[in-house]
C-alpha positions in Angstrom: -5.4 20.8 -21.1 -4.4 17.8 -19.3 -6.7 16.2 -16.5 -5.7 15.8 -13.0 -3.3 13.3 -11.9 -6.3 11.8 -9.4 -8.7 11.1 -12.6 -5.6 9.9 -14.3 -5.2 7.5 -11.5 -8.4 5.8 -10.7 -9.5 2.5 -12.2 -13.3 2.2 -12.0 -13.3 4.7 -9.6 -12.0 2.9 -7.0 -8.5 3.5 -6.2 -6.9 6.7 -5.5 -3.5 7.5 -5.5 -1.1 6.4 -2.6 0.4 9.8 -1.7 -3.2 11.3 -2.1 -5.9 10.0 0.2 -3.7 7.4 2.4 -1.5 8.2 5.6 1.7 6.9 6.7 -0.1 4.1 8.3 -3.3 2.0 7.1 -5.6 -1.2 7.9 -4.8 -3.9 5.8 -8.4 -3.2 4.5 -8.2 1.0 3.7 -4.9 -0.1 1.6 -7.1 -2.9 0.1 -9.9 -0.5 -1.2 -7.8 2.2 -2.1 -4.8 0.2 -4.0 -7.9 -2.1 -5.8 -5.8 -5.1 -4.4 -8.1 -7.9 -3.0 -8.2 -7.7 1.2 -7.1 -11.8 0.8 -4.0 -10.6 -1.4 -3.2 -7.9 0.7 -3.5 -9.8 3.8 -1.1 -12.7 2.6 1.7 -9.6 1.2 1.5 -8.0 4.5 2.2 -11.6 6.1 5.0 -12.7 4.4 7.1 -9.8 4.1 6.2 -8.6 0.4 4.7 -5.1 2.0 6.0 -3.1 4.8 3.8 -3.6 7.7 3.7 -1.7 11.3 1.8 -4.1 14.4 0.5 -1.5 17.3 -1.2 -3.9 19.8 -3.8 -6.5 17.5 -3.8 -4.7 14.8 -1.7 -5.0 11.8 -1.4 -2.0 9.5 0.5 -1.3 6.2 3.6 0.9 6.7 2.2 3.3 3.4 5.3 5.4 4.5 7.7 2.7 4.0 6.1 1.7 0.6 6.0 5.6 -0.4 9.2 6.0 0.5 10.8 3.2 -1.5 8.7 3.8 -4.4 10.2 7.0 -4.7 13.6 6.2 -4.4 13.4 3.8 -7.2 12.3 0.4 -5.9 10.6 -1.5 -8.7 10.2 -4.7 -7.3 8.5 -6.1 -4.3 9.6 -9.8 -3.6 8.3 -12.3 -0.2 10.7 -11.4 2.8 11.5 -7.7 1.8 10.1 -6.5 4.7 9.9 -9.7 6.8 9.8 -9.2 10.3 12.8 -10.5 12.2 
């Protein structure tokens, strides 16, 4: 028998799968922890463009919808300015 996708998933038990335990919209820090991505790394891709960010007020969230959502249509790569804010 074959073990769940979410144990398949998780490296040192830290990250979880993006369509599992993340909503459409995240702190730069949730997506951080969950993704196993240093909050520094994350922090810069959200700024220039590489990830698809959402601002509401002061706070600047990853658009995990966007990402999903691209993902599953086939993106493969993630390049500075893909989702740069105009």
């Amino acid at each position: 028998m074959t073990k769940p996708i979410s144990n398949q998933s998780k490296v040192g038990g830290n990250v979880v799968p993006l369509g599992a335990g993340i909503s459409d919209l995240c702190s730069i820090v949730t997506f951080a922890t969950a993704s196993g991505i240093p909050t520094d790394d994350v922090v810069e891709m959200v700024e220039n463009g590489t990830l698809p960010s959402a601002k509401f007020a002061d706070f600047l969230m990853v658009n995990v919808g966007k990402l999903r959502a691209d993902l599953l249509s086939g993106k493969e790569e993630f390049k500075e300015g893909d989702y740069s804010h105009v």
